[in-house]
C-alpha positions in Angstrom: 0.0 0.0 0.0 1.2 3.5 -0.8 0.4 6.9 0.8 -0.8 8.3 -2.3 -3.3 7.7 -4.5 -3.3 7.0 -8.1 -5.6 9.1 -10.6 -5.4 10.8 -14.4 -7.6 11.8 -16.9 -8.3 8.9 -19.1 -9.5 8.0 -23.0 -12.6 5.8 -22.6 -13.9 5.9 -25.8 -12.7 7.8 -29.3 -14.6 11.3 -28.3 -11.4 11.7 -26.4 -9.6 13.1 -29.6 -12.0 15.5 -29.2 -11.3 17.0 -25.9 -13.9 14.3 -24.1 -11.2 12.6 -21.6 -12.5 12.0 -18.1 -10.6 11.9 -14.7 -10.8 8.7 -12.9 -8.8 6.7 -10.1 -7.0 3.9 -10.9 -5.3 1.0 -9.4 -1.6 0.7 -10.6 -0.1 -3.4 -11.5 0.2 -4.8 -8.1 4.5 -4.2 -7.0 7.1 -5.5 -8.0 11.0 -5.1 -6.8 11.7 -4.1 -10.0 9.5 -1.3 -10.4 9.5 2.2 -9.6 6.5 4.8 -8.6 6.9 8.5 -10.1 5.8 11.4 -8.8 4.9 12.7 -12.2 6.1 16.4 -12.7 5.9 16.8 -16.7 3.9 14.7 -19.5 4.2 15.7 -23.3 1.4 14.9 -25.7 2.2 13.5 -28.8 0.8 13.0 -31.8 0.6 9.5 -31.2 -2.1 10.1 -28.4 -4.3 11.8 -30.7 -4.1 8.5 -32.6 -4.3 6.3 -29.9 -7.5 8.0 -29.0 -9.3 8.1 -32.0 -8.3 4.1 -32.5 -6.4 5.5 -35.8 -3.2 3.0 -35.4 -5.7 0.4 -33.2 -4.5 0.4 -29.4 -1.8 1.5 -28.8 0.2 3.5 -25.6 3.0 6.1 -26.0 2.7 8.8 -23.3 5.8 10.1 -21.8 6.3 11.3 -18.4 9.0 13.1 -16.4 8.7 13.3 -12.3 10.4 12.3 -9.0 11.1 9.2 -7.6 9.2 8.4 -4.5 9.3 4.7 -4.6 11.9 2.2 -5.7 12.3 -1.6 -5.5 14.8 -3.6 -3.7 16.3 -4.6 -7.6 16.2 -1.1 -8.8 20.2 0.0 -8.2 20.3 2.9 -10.8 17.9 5.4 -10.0 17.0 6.6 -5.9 14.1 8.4 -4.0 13.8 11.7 -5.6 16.1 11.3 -8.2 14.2 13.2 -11.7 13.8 10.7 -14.0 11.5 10.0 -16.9 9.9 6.9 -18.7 7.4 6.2 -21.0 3.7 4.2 -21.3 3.4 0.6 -22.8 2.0 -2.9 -21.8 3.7 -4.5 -18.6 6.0 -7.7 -20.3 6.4 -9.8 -16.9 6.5 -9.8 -13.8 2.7 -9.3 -11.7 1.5 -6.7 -14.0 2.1 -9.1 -17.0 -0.6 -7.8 -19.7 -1.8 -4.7 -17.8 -1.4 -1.5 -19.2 0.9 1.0 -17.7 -1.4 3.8 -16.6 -0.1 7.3 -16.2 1.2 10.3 -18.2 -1.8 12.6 -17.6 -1.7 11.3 -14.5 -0.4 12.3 -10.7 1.2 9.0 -10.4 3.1 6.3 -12.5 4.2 3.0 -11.9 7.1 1.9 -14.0 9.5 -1.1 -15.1 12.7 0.4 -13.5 14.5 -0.9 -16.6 12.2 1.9 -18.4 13.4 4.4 -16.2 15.8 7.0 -16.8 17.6 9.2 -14.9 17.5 13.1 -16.5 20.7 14.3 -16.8 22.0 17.3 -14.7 21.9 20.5 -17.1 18.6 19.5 -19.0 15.7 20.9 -17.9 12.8 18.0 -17.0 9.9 20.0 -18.6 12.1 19.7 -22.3 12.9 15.8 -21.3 9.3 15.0 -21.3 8.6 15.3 -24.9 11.9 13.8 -25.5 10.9 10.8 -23.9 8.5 9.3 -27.4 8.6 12.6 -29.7 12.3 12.9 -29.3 14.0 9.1 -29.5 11.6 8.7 -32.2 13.6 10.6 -34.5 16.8 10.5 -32.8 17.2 6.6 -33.1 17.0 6.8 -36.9 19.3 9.7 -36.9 21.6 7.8 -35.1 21.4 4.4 -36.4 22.0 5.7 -40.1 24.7 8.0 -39.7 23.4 11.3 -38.7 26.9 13.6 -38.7 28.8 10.8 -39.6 28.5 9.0 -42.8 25.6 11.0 -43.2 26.5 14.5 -43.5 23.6 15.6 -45.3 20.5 14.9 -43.7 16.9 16.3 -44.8 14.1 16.0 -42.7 10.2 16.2 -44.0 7.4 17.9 -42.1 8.1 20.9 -39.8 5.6 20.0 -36.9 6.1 18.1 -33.5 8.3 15.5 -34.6 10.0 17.1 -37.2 11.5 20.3 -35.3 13.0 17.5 -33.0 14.1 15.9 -35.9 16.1 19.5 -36.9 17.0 19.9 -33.4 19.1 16.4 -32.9 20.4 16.5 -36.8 21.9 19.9 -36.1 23.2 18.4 -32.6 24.6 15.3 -33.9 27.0 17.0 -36.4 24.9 17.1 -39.6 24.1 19.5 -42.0 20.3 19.8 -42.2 17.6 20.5 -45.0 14.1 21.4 -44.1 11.7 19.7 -46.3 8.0 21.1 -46.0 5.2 21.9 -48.6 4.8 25.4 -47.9 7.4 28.0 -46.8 5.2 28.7 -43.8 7.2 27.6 -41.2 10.8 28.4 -43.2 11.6 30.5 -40.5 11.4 28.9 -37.6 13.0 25.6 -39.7 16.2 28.1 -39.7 16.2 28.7 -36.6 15.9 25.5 -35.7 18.9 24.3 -37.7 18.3 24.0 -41.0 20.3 25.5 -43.4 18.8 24.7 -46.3 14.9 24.8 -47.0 12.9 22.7 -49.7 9.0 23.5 -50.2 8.0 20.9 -52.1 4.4 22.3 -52.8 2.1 20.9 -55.4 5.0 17.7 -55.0 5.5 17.5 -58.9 9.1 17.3 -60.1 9.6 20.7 -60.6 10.1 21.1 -57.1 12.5 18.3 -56.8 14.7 18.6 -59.5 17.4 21.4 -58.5 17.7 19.2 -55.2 18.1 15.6 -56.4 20.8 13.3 -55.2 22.1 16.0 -52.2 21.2 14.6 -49.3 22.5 10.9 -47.7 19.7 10.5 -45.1 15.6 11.5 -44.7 13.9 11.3 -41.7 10.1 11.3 -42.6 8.0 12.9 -39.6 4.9 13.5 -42.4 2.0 11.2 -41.5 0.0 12.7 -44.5 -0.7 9.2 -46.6 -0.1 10.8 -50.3 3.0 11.9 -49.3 4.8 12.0 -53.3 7.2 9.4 -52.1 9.0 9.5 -55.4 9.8 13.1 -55.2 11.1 12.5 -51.7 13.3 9.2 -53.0 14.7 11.4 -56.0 16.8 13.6 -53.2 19.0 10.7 -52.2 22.4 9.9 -53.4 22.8 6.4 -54.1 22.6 4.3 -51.0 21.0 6.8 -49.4 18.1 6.1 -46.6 14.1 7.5 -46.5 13.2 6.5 -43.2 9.4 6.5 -42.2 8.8 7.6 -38.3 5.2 9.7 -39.0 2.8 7.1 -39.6 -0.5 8.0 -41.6 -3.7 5.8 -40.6 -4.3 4.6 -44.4 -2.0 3.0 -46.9 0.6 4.9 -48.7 0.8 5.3 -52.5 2.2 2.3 -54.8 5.5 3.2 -56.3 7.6 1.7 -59.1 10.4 -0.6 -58.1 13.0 1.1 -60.8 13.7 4.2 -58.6 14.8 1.7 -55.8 16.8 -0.6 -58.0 18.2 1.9 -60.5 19.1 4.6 -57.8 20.2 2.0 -55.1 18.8 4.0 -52.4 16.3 2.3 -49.9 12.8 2.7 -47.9 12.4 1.6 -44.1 11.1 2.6 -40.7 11.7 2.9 -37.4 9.5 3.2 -33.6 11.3 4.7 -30.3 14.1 3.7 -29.3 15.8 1.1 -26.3 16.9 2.4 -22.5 20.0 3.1 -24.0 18.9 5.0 -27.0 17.1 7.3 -25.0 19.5 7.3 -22.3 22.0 8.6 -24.8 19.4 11.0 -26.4 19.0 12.4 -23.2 22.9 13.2 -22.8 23.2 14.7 -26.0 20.3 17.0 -25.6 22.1 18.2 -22.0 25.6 18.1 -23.4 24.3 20.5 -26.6 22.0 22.3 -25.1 18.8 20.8 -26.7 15.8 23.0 -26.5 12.3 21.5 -27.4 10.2 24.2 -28.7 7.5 23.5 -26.1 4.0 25.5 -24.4 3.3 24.8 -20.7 -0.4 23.8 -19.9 -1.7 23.2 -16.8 -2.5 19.4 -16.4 -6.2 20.4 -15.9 -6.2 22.0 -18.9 -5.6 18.8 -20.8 -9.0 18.5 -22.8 -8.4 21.8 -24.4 -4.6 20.8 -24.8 -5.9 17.8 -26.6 -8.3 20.1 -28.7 -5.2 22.5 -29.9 -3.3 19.7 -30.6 -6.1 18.5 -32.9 -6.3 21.6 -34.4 -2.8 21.7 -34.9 -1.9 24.9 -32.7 1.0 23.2 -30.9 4.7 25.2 -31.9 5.8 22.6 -31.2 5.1 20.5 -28.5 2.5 20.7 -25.5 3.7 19.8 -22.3 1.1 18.8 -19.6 2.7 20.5 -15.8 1.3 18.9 -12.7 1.8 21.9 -10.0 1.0 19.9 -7.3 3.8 18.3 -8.0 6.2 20.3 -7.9 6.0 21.0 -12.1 6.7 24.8 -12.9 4.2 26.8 -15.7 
């Protein structure tokens, strides 16, 4: 038994996406000495929420969270009572919990896998390491895995929205040097400031607006999830064994394309989700170490069905971070 009592506001049906979430109590995954109870300071929303709620991807659970320790099992050796730390929502593997969800993230309390715990590092503010937590790994894995700054020294990224300005953030961080790939100019300046140095509107997406830009850049990270995205256009920018990698991920199929601009161009087409403890853990340093800043608005935790509503309408520059004040989160 705990001292504290577990509650949130939760999606019970797909009017959620609408702003329609309720608050309820709930009882967490009965303990384990593996686990770890947050105090939960900080809790982005994401895209994927909006999805999740509206049943667009099928049930899922993504929400990302950043409080204080105030429990931690006997087999939990990396992280102490009040340490900051942050983790993120999924389905409990193991252990008692084995099948439950992991309730929390618009919550006042979370109970965690401590291997799914993390530590924020000194230097990085815990209301930036919430979004960080899904948003942020999501694109920083595949800019990591393929190159970013390294063998890939040209890296573009498509859509300039919550994903996609962490995408130019952690491209810029890791070395690179970064395109901005849109299909307006509308949010060229901010891509710049974010970054880019380079800016591609890609507008009506005929090849017109590819041409002058074919074959310059080594990696793509795709944040779009709109699902006639002109795919070839995109391919055409990479050299030859250059990446397009999907992380946006549009509810209906995407468009057929020929084979011949695979085979003939040798360039290639793949994905990727968030990314392991260590991934993040390593995301995490970087973003202290280079003085990552999300592009983030405060919004008091109550204030989460409008939040949800402006996400919706896509109001969010860039990301909306949920504070609990009564937990010590600061507006």
């Amino acid at each position: 038994m705990t001292d504290y009592k577990f509650s949130g506001w939760g999606a019970f049906d797909k009017n959620s996406v609408n702003g329609e979430l309720r608050k309820f109590d709930y009882t967490p995954k009965k303990w384990d000495e593996t686990d770890v109870d947050i105090k939960i300071m900080y809790s982005g929303i994401c895209a994927s929420d909006l999805h999740t709620m509206s049943e667009g991807w099928g049930k899922v659970n993504f929400p990302q969270i950043v409080g204080e320790v105030v429990r931690v099992g006997s087999k939990v050796t990396h992280v102490k009572v009040g340490d900051i730390v942050g983790t993120y929502n999924g389905v409990y593997q193991k252990g008692n919990g084995k099948g439950d969800k992991s309730y929390g993230g618009y919550a006042n309390y979370h109970r965690a896998p401590g291997n799914f715990v993390l530590k924020i590092p000194d230097g990085l503010d815990p209301a930036f390491a919430a979004p960080l937590m899904c948003g942020g790994v999501t694109v920083y894995s595949p800019l990591k895995q393929y190159g970013a700054g390294t063998t890939a020294t040209e890296v573009g990224i498509i859509g300039i929205g919550g994903l996609g300005h962490f995408g130019l953030l952690f491209a810029k961080a890791l070395g690179a040097n970064v395109t901005a790939i849109s299909h307006s100019e509308s949010k060229k300046d901010d891509a710049l400031k974010m970054g880019a140095s380079k800016f591609i509107a890609t507008h009506s997406g005929g090849d017109e607006d590819f041409k002058a830009h074919k074959r310059t850049l080594d990696l793509i990270v795709c944040t779009t999830n709109d699902a006639k995205m002109p795919l070839l256009g995109y391919l055409s920018l990479l050299k030859p064994g250059g990446n397009l990698i999907l992380v946006g991920a549009p509810e209906e199929p995407l468009p057929s394309f020929p084979a011949f601009p695979l085979i003939m161009n040798n360039v290639h087409i793949g994905g990727s989700a968030i990314g392991s403890p260590s991934v993040i853990k390593d995301m995490l340093e970087l973003a202290a170490k280079e003085n990552v800043k999300p592009w983030i608005i405060k919004r008091p935790l109550d204030d989460v069905n409008q939040a949800v509503r402006d996400m919706k309408a896509s109001k969010a520059r860039y990301r909306y971070v949920l504070v609990n004040e009564e937990n010590g989160g600061k507006l």
